[in-house]
C-alpha positions as CSV (number, residue, x, y, z in Angstrom):
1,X,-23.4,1.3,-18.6
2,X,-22.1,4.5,-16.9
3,X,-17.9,4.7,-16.8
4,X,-17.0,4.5,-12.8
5,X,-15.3,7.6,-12.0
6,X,-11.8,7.2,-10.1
7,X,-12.2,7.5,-6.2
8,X,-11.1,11.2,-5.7
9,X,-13.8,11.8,-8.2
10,X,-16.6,10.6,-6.2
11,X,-16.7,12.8,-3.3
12,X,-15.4,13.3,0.2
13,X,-15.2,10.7,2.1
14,X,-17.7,12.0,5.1
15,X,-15.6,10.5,8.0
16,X,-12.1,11.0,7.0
17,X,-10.4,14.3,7.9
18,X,-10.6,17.1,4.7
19,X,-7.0,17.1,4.4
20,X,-5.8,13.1,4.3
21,X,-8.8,12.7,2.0
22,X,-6.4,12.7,-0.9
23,X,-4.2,10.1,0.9
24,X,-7.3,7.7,1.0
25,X,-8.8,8.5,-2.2
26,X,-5.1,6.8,-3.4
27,X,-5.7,4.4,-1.0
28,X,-8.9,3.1,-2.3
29,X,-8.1,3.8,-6.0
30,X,-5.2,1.4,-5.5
31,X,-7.5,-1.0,-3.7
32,X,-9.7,-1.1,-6.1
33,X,-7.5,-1.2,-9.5
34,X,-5.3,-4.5,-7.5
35,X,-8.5,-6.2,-7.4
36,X,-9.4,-5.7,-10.4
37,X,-5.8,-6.8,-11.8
38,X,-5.3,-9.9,-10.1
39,X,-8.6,-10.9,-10.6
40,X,-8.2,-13.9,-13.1
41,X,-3.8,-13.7,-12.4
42,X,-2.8,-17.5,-11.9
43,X,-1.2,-17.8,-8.4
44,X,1.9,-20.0,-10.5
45,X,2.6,-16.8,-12.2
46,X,3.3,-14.9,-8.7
47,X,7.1,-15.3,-8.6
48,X,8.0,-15.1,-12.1
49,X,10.0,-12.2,-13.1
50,X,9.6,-11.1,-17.0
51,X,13.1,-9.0,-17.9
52,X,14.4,-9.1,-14.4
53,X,11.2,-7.0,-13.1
54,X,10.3,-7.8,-9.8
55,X,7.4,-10.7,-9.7
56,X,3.9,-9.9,-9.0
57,X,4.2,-11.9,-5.6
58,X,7.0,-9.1,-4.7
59,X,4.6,-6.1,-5.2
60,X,2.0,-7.5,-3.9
61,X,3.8,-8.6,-0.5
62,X,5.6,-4.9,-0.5
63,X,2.3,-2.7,-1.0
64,X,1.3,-4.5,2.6
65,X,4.3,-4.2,4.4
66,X,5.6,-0.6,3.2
67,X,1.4,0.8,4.4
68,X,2.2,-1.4,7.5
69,X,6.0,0.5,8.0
70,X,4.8,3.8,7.2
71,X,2.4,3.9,9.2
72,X,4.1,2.5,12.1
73,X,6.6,5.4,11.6
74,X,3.3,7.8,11.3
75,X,2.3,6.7,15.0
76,X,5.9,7.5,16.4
77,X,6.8,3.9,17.2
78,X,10.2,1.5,16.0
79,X,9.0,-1.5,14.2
80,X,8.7,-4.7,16.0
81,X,10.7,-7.9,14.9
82,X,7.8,-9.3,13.3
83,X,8.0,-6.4,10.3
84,X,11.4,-6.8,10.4
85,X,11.2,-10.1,9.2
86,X,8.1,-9.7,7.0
87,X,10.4,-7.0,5.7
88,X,13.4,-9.6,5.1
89,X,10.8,-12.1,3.3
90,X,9.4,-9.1,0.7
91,X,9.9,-11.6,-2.8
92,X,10.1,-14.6,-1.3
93,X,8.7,-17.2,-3.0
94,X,5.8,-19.1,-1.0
95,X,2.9,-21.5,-1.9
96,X,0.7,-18.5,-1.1
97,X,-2.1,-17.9,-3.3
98,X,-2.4,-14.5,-5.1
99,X,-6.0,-14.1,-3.5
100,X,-4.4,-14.1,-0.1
101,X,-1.4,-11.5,-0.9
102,X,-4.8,-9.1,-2.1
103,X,-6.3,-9.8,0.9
104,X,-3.4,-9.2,2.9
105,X,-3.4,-5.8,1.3
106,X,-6.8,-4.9,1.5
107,X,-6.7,-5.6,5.4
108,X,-3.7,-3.4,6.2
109,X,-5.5,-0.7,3.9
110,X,-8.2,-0.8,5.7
111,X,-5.7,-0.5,9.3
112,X,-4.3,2.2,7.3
113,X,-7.9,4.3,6.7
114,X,-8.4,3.4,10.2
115,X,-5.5,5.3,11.3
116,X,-6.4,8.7,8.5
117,X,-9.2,8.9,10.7
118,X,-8.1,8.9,13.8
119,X,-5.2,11.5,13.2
120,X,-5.7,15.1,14.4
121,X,-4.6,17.9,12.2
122,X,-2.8,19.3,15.0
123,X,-0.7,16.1,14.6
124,X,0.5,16.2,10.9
125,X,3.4,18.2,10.8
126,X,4.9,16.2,13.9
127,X,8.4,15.0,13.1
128,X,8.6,11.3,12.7
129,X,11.8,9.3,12.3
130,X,11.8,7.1,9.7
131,X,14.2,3.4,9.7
132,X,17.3,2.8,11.7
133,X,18.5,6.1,10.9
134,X,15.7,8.2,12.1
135,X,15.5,10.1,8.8
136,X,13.6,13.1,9.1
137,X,9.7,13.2,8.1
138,X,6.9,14.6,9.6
139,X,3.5,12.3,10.0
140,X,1.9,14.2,6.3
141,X,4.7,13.6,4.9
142,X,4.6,9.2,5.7
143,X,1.0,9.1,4.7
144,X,1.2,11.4,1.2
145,X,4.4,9.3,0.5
146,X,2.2,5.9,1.8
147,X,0.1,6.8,-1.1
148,X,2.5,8.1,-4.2
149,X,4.6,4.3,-3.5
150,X,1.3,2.5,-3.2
151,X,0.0,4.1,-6.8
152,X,3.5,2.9,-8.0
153,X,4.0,-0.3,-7.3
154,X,0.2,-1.0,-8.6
155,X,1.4,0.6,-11.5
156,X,4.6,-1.3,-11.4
157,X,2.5,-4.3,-11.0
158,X,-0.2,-3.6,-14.1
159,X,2.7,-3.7,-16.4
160,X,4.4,-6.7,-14.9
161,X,1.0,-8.7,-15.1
162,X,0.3,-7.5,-18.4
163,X,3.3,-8.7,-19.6
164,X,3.2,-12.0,-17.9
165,X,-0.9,-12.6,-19.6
């Protein structure tokens, strides 16, 4: 059986524009490895937190809502009270089922590939404010950092699992 080779590997993506391909090849490599993961990971093991790490449950309910902030940000708008409190409820523990938290994920990915393609180049080095604070960034600079703190919390998460199996 041939070895898959990682996403950036494969090719351009034919309808993403050439420079935020690297931001979705993360994208879909971390997809794809956080399926992969959790794919047999008990949903009574979500919360537990082996040597203080954070739980599973945590990175899992952070990878959605950071792509979901970031983005927001990326677009030029505050975030609405609704990610404020998804924000406020990141390691929580709920009765929610570790397939769900992966499909929550994979759905705002694909929002987030969604919104690569729609982005002009003209509109990348726009300043965007980023939090209460309005910190400085520009629209490239909230999508590469969207995928650098997606690849490491999935990271962050294949040791935590590993170490919980």
């Amino acid at each position: 059986m041939a070895e898959k080779r990682e996403v950036w590997l494969r090719g351009p993506l034919p309808d993403m524009p050439v420079l935020l391909q690297p931001v979705a090849h993360a994208l879909l490599q971390a997809r794809e490895e956080l399926a992969e993961l959790t794919q047999d990971f008990p949903s009574v093991r979500l919360w537990e937190r082996p040597s203080e790490l954070a739980s599973p449950g945590f990175h899992l309910q952070h990878l959605t809502g950071v792509l979901d902030r970031l983005y927001t940000y990326a677009r030029g708008e505050a975030l609405t009270e609704t990610q404020l409190e998804y924000l406020r409820a990141e390691g929580l523990a709920t009765d929610v089922r570790t397939e769900e938290l992966v499909q929550r994920f994979n759905t705002q990915v694909e929002k987030a590939l969604e919104q690569l393609r729609q982005t002009h180049p003209d509109q990348l080095t726009q300043v965007r404010g980023v939090g209460r604070a309005q910190l400085p960034s520009t629209v490239l600079g909230l999508y590469v950092h969207s995928a650098e703190h997606t690849m490491r919390h999935v990271g962050q998460l294949l040791v935590t699992i590993r170490v919980l199996s």
